[in-house]
C-alpha positions as protocol buffer text, in pm:
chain_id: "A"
residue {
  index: 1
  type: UNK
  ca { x: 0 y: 0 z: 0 }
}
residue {
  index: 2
  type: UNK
  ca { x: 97 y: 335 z: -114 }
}
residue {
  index: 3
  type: UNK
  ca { x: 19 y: 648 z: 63 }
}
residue {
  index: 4
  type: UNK
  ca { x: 81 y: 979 z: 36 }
}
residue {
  index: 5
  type: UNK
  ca { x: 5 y: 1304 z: 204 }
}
residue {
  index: 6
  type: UNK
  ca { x: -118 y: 1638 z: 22 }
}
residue {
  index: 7
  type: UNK
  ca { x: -87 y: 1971 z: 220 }
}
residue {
  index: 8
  type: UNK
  ca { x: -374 y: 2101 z: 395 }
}
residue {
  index: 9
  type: UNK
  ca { x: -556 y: 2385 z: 227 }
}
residue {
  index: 10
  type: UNK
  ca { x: -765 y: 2561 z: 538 }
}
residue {
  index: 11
  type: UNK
  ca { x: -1004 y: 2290 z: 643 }
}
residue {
  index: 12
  type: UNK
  ca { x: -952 y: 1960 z: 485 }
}
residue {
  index: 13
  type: UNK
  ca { x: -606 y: 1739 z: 394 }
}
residue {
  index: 14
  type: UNK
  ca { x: -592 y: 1534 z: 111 }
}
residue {
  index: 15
  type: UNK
  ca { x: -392 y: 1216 z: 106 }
}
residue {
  index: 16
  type: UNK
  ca { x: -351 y: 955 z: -151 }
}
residue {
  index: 17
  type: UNK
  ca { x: -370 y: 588 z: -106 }
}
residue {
  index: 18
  type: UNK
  ca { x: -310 y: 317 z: -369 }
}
residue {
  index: 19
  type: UNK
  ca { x: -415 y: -49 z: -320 }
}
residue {
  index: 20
  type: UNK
  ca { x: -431 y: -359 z: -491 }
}
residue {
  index: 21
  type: UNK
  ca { x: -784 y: -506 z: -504 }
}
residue {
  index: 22
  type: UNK
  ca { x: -733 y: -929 z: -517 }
}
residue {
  index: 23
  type: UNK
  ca { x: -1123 y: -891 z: -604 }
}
residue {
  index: 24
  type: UNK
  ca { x: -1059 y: -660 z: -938 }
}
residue {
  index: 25
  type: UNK
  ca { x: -693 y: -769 z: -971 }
}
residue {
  index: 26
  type: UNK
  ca { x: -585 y: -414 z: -1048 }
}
residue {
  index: 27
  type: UNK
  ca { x: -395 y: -144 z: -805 }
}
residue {
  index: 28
  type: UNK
  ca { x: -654 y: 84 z: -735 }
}
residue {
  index: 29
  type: UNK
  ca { x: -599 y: 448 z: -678 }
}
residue {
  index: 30
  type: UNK
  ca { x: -805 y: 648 z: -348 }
}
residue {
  index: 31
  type: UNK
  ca { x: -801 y: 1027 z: -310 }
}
residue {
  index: 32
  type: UNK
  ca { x: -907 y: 1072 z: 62 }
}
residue {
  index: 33
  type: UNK
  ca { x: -1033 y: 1373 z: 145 }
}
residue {
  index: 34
  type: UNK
  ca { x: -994 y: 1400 z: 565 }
}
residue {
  index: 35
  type: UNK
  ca { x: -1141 y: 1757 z: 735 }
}
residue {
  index: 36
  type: UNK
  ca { x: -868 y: 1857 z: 1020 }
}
residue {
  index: 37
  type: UNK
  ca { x: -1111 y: 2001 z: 1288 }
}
residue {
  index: 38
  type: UNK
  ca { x: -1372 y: 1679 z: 1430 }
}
residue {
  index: 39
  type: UNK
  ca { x: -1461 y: 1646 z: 1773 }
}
residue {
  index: 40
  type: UNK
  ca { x: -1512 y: 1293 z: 1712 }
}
residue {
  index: 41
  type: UNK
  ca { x: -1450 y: 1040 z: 1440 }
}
residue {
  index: 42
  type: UNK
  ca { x: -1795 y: 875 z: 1533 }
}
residue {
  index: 43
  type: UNK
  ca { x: -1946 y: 1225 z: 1443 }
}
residue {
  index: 44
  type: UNK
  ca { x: -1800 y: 1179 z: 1032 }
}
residue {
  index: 45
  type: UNK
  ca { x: -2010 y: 1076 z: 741 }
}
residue {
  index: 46
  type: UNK
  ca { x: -1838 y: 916 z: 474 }
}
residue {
  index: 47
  type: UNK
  ca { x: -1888 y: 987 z: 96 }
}
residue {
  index: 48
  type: UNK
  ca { x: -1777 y: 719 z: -179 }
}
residue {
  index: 49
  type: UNK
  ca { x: -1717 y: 856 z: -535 }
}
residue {
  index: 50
  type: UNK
  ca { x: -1698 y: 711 z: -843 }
}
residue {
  index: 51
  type: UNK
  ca { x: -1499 y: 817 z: -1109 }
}
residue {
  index: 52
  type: UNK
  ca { x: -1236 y: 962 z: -844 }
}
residue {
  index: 53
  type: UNK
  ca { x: -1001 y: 1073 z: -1101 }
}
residue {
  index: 54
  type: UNK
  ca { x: -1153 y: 1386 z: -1215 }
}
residue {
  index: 55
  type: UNK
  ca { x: -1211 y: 1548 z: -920 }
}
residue {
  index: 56
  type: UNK
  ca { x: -867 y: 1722 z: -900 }
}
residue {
  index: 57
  type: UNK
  ca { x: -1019 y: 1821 z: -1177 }
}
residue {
  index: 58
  type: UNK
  ca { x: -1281 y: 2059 z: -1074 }
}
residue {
  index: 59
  type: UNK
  ca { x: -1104 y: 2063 z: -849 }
}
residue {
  index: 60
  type: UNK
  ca { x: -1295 y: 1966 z: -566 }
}
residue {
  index: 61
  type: UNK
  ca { x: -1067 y: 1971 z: -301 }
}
residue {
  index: 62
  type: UNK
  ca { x: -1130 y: 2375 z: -327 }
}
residue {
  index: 63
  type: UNK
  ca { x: -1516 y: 2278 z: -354 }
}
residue {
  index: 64
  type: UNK
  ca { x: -1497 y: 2118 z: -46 }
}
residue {
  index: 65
  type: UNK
  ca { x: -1288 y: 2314 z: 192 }
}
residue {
  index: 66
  type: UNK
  ca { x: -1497 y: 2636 z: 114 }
}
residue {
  index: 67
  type: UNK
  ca { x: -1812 y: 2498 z: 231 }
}
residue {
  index: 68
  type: UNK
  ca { x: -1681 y: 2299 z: 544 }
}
residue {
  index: 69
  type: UNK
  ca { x: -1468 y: 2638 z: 629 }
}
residue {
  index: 70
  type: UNK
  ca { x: -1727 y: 2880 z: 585 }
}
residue {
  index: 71
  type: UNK
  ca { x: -1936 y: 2609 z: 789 }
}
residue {
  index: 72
  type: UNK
  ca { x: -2217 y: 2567 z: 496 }
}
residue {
  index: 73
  type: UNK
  ca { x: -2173 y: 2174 z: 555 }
}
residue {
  index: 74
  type: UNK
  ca { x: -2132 y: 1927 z: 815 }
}
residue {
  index: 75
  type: UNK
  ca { x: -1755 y: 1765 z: 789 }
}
residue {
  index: 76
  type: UNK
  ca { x: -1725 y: 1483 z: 638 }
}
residue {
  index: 77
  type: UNK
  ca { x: -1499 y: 1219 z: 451 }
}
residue {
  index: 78
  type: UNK
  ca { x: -1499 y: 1196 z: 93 }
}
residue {
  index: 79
  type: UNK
  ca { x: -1338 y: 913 z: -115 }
}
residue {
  index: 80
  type: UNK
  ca { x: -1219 y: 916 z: -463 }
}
residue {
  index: 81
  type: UNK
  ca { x: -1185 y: 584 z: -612 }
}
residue {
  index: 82
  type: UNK
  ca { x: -1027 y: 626 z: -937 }
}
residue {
  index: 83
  type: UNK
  ca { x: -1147 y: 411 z: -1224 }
}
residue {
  index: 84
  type: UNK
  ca { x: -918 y: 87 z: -1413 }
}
residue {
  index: 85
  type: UNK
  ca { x: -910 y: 16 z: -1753 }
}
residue {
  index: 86
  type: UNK
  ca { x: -1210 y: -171 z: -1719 }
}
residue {
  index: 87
  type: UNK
  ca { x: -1400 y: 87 z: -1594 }
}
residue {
  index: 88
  type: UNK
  ca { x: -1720 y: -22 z: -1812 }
}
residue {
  index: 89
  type: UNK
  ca { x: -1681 y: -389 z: -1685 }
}
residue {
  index: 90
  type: UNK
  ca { x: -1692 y: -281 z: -1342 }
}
residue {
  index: 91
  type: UNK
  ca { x: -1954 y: 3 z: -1347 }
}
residue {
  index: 92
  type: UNK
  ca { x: -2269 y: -71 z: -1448 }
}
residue {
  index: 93
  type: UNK
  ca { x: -2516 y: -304 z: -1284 }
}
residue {
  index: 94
  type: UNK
  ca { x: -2454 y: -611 z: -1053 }
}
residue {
  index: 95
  type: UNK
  ca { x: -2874 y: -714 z: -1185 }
}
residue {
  index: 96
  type: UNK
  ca { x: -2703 y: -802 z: -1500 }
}
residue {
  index: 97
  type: UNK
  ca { x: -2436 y: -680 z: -1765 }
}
residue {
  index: 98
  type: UNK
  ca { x: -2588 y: -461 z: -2059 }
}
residue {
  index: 99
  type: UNK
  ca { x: -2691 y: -630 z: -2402 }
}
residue {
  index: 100
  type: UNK
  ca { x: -2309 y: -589 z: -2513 }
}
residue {
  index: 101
  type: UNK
  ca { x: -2179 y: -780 z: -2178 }
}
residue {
  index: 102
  type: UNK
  ca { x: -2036 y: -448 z: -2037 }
}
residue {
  index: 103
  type: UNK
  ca { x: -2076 y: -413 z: -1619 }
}
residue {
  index: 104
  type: UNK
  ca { x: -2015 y: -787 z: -1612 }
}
residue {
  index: 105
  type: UNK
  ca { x: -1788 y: -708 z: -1331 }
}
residue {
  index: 106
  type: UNK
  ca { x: -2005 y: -479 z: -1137 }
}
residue {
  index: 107
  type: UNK
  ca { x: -2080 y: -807 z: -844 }
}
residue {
  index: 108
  type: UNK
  ca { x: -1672 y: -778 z: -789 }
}
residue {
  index: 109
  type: UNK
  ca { x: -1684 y: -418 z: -739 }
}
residue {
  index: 110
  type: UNK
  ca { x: -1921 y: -398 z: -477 }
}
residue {
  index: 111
  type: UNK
  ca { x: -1730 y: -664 z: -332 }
}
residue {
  index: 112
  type: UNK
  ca { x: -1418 y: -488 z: -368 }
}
residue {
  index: 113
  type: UNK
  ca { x: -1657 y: -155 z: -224 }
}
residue {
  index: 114
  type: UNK
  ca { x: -1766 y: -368 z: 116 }
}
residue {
  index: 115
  type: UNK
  ca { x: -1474 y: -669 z: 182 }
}
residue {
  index: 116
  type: UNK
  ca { x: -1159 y: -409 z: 101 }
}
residue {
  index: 117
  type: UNK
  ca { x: -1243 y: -73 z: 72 }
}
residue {
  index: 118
  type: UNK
  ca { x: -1459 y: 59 z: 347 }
}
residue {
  index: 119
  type: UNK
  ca { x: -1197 y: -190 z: 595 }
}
residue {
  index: 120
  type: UNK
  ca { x: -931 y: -29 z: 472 }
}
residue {
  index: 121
  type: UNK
  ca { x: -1098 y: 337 z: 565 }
}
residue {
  index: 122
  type: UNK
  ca { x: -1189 y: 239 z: 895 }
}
residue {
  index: 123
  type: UNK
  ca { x: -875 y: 58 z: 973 }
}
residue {
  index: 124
  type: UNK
  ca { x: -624 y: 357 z: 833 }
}
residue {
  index: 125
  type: UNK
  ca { x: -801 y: 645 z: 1014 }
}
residue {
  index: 126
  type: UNK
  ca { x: -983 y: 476 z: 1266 }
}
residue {
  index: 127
  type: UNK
  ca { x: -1311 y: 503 z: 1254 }
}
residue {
  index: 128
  type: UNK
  ca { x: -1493 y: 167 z: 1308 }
}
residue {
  index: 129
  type: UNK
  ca { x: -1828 y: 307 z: 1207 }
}
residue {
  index: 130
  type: UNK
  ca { x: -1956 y: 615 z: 1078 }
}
residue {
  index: 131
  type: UNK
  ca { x: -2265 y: 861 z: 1140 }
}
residue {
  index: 132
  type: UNK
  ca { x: -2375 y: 750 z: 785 }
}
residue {
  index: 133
  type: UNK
  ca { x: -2255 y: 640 z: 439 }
}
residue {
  index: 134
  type: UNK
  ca { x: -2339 y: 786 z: 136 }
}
residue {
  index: 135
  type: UNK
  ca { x: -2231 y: 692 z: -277 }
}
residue {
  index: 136
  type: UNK
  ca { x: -2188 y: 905 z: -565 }
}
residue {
  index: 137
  type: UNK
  ca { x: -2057 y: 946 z: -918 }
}
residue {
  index: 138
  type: UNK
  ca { x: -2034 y: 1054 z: -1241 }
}
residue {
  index: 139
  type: UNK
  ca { x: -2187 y: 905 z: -1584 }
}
residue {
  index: 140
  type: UNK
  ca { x: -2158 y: 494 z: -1552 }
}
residue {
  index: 141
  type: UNK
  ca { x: -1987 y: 579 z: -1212 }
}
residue {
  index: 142
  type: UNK
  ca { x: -2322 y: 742 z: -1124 }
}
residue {
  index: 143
  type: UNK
  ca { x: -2514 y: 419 z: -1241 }
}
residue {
  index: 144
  type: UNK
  ca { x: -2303 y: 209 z: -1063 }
}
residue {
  index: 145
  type: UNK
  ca { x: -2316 y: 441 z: -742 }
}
residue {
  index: 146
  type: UNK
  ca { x: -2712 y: 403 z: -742 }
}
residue {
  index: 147
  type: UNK
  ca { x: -2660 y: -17 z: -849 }
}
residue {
  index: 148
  type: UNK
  ca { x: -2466 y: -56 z: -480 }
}
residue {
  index: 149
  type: UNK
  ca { x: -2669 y: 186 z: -253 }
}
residue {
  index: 150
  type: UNK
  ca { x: -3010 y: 55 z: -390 }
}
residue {
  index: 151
  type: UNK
  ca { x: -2891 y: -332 z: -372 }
}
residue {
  index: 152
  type: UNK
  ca { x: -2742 y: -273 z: -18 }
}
residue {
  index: 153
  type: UNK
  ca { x: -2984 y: -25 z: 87 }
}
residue {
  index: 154
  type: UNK
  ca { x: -2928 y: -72 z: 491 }
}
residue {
  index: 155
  type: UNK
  ca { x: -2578 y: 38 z: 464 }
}
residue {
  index: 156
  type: UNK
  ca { x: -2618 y: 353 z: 280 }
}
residue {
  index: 157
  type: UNK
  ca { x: -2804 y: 732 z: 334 }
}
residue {
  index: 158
  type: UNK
  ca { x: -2784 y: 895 z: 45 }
}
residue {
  index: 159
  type: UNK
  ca { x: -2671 y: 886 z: -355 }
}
residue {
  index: 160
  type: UNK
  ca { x: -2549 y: 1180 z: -602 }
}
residue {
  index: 161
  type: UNK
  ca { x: -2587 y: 1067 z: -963 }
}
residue {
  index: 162
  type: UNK
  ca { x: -2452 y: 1313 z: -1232 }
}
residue {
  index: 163
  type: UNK
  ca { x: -2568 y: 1296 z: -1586 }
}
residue {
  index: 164
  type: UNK
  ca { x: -2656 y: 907 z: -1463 }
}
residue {
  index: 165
  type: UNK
  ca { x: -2652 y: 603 z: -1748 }
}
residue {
  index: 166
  type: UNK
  ca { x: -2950 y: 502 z: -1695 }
}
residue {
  index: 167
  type: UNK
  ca { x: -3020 y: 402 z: -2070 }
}
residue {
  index: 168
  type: UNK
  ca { x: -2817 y: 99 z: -1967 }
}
residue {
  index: 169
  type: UNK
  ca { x: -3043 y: -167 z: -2126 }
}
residue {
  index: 170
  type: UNK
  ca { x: -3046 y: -550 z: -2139 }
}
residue {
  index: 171
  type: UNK
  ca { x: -3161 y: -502 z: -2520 }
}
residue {
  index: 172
  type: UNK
  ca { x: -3007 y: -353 z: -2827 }
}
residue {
  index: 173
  type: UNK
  ca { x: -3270 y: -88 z: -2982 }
}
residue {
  index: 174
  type: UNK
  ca { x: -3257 y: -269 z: -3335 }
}
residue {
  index: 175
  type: UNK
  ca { x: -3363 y: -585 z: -3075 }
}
residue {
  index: 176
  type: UNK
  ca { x: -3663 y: -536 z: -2998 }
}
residue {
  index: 177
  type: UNK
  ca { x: -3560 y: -251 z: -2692 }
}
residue {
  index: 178
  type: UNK
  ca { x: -3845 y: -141 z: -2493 }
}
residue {
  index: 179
  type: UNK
  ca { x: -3849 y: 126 z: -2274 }
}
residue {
  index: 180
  type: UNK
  ca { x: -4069 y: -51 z: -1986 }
}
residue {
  index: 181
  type: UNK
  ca { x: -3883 y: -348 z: -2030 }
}
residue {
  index: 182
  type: UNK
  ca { x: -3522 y: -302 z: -2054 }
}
residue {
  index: 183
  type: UNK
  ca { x: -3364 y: -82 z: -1881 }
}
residue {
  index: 184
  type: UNK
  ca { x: -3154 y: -216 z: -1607 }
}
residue {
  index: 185
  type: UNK
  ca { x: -3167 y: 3 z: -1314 }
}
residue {
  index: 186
  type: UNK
  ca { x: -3576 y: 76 z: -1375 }
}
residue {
  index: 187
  type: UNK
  ca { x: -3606 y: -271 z: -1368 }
}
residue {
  index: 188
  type: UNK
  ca { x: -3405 y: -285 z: -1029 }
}
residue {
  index: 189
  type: UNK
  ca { x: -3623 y: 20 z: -854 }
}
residue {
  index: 190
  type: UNK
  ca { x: -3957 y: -144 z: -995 }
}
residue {
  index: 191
  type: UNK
  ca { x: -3913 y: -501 z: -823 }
}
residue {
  index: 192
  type: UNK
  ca { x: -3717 y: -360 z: -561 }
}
residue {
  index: 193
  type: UNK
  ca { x: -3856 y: -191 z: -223 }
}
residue {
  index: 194
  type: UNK
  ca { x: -3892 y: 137 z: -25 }
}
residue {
  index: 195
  type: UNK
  ca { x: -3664 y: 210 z: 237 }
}
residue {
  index: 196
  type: UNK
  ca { x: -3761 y: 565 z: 349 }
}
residue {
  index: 197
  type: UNK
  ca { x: -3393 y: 652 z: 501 }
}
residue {
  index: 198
  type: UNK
  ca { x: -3268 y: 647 z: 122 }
}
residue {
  index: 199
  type: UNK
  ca { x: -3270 y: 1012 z: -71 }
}
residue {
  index: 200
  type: UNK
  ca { x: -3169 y: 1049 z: -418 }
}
residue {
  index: 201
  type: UNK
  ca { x: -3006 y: 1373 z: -543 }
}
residue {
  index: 202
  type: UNK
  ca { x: -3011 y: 1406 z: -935 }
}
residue {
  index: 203
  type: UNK
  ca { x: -2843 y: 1618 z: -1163 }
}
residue {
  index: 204
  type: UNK
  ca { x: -2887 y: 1663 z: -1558 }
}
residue {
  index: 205
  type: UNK
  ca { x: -2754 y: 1904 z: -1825 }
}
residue {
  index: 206
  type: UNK
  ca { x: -3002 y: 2011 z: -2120 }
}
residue {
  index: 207
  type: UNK
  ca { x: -2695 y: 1982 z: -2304 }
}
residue {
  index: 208
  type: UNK
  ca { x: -2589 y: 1635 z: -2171 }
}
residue {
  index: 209
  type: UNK
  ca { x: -2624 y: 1468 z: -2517 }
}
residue {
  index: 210
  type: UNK
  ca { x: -2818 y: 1520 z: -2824 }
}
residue {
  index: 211
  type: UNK
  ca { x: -2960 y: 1126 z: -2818 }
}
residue {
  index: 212
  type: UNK
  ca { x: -3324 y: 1141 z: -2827 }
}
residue {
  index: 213
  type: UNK
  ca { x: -3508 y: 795 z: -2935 }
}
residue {
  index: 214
  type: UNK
  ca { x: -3856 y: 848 z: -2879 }
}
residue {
  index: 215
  type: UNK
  ca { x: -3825 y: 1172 z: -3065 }
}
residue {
  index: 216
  type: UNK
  ca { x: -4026 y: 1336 z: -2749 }
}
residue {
  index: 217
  type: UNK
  ca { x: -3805 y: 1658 z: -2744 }
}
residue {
  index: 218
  type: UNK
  ca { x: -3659 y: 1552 z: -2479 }
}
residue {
  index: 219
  type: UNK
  ca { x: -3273 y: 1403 z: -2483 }
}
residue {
  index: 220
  type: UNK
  ca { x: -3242 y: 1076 z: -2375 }
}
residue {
  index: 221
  type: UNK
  ca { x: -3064 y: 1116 z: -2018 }
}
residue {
  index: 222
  type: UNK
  ca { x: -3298 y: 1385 z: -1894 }
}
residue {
  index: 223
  type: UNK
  ca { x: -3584 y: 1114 z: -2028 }
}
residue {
  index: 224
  type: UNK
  ca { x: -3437 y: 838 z: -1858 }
}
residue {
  index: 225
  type: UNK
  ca { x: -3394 y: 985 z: -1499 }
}
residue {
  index: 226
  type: UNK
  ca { x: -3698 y: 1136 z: -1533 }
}
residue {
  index: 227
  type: UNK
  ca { x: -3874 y: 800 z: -1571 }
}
residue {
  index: 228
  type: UNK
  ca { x: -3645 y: 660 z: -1298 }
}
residue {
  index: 229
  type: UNK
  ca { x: -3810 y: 929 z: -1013 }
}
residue {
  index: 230
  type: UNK
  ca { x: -4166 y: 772 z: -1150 }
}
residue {
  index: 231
  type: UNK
  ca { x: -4047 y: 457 z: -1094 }
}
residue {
  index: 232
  type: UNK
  ca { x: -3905 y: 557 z: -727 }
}
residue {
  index: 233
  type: UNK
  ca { x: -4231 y: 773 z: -663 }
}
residue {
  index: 234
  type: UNK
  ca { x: -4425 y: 444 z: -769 }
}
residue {
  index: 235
  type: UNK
  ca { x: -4205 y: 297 z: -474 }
}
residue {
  index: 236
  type: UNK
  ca { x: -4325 y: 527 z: -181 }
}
residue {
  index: 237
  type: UNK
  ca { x: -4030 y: 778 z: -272 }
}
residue {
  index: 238
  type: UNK
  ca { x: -4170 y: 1149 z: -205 }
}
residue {
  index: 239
  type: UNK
  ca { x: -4002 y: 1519 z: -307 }
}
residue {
  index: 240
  type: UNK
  ca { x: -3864 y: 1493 z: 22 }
}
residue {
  index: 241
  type: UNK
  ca { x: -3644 y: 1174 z: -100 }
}
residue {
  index: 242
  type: UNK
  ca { x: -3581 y: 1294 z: -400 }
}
residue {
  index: 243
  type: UNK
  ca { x: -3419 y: 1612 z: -555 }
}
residue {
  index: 244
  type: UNK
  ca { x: -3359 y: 1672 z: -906 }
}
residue {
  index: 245
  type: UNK
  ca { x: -3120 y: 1943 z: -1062 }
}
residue {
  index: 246
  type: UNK
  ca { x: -3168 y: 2056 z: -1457 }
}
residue {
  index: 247
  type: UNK
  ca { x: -2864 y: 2263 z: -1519 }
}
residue {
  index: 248
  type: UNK
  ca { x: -2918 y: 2461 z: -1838 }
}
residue {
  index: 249
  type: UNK
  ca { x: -2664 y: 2453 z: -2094 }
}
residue {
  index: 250
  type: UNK
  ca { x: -2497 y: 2180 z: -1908 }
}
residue {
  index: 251
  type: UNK
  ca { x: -2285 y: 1899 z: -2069 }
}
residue {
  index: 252
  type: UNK
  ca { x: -2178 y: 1605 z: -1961 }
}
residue {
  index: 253
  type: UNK
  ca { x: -1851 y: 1731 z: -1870 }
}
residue {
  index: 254
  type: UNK
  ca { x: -1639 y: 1748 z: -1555 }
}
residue {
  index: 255
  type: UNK
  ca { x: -1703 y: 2149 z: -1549 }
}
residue {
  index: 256
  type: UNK
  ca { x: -2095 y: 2095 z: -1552 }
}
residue {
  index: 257
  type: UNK
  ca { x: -2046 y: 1840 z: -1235 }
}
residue {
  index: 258
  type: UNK
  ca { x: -1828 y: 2070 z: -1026 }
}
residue {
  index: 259
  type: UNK
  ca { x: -2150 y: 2343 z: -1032 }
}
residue {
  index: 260
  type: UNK
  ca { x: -2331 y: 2101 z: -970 }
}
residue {
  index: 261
  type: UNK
  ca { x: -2140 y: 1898 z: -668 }
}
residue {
  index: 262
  type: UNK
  ca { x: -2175 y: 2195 z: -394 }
}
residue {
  index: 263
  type: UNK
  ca { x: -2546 y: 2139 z: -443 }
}
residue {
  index: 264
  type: UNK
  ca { x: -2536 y: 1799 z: -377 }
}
residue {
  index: 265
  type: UNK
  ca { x: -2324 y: 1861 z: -73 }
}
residue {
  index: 266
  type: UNK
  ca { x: -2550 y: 2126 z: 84 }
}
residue {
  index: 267
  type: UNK
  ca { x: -2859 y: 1926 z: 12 }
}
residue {
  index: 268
  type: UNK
  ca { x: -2699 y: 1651 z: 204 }
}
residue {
  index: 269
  type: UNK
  ca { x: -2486 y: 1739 z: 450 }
}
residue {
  index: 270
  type: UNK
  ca { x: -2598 y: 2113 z: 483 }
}
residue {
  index: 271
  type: UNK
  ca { x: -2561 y: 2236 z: 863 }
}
residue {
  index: 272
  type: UNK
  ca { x: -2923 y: 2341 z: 1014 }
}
residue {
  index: 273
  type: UNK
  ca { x: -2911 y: 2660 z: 1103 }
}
residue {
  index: 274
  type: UNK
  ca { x: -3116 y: 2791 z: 1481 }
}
residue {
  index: 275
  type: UNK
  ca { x: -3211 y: 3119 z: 1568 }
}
């Protein structure tokens, strides 16, 4: 194990962890984000995200050290977990792999997620159990974020999907796709359950592709998340559970996700404020 310290910016340290997964058979690459100031480690949630790699991009170490210093949120630890090389074998859904066999590996990833990950965290800085647990990510990272949290719904809080794949489908559309029928992660919400601790937070740019099958007027991944909350409203799932962010003129672009993150982290970890 590799690990390496960043220097501290005001409220947070970033260090840098690499491990070798015997479940994905890869070394795989953590950005911890740590705040400096907790009364107590029992007192931390802890926020898993996909796609770890680009968020030096935004870069969200900045992102997050102005809203835990200026007090806007709660502190908390996030983890980057950068992608491999088969990042579409291991993303996806652990329900089953797409029509093209892709997310084939998404079972070992959540096994990688639960039997070496989240040991590792709470063995390195530790913390053998945290206020809550939350998932998030980006694109397929985002799909796969939502695949864990909703098949291991007791362990997790909360889920961020940006510009989500959820068009993943068990059917090609010159197959015979159906909407209704095929794809993967409505499937998983409609014979799944409601488990009223879980909230969803959302995020789409009009802009996020130009892809639009039914012809509607509506792109495609704006179209499929839409249907997704009516499939989790179907479940029990209210407004309260559920918040959904349009971004106009957004892409599907690391830029578009870093406006959009400090949303996500208010709406879920924002402090409550008493007169």
């Amino acid at each position: 194990m590799v690990h390496t310290k960043f220097p501290v910016i005001t409220s947070i340290v970033v260090e840098q962890i690499i491990i070798h997964s015997e479940y994905l058979q890869r070394e795989v690459i953590l950005d911890i984000y740590l705040p400096v100031s907790v009364k107590g480690p029992e007192l931390l949630s802890l926020l898993l995200i996909n796609d770890g790699q680009d968020l030096p991009k935004m870069p969200f170490n900045k992102i997050l050290d102005d809203l835990i210093s200026k007090e806007l949120i709660e502190p908390l630890i996030c983890v980057g977990i950068y992608c491999g090389y088969e990042r579409k074998m291991e993303y996806g859904t652990s329900y089953s792999a797409d029509y093209t066999g892709r997310g084939a590996k998404a079972g070992l990833y959540t096994k990688f997620v639960f039997e070496e990950l989240l040991p590792l965290i709470r063995k390195t800085y530790h913390i053998p159990s945290f206020k809550d647990k939350s998932f998030a990510g980006f694109s397929l990272g985002g799909l796969s974020a939502l695949d864990i949290a909703w098949n291991q719904a007791s362990e997790f809080n909360k889920v961020g999907i940006f510009s989500g794949s959820f068009w993943w489908r068990r059917k090609g559309y010159q197959d015979g796709y159906d909407d209704e029928q095929d794809r993967l992660m409505h499937l998983q919400v409609r014979k799944g359950g409601f488990h009223p601790w879980l909230r969803f937070f959302m995020e789409c740019g009009t802009l996020d592709e130009t892809a639009d099958r039914n012809q509607n007027g509506i792109i495609d991944s704006i179209d499929d998340t839409l249907d997704l909350i009516v499939e989790l409203k179907a479940k029990g799932y209210t407004d309260e559970h559920i918040h959904y962010l349009e971004i106009q003129e957004g892409k599907h672009d690391v830029p578009t996700w870093s406006k959009a993150f400090p949303a996500f982290l208010v709406w879920g970890w924002g402090r409550v404020i008493i007169n």
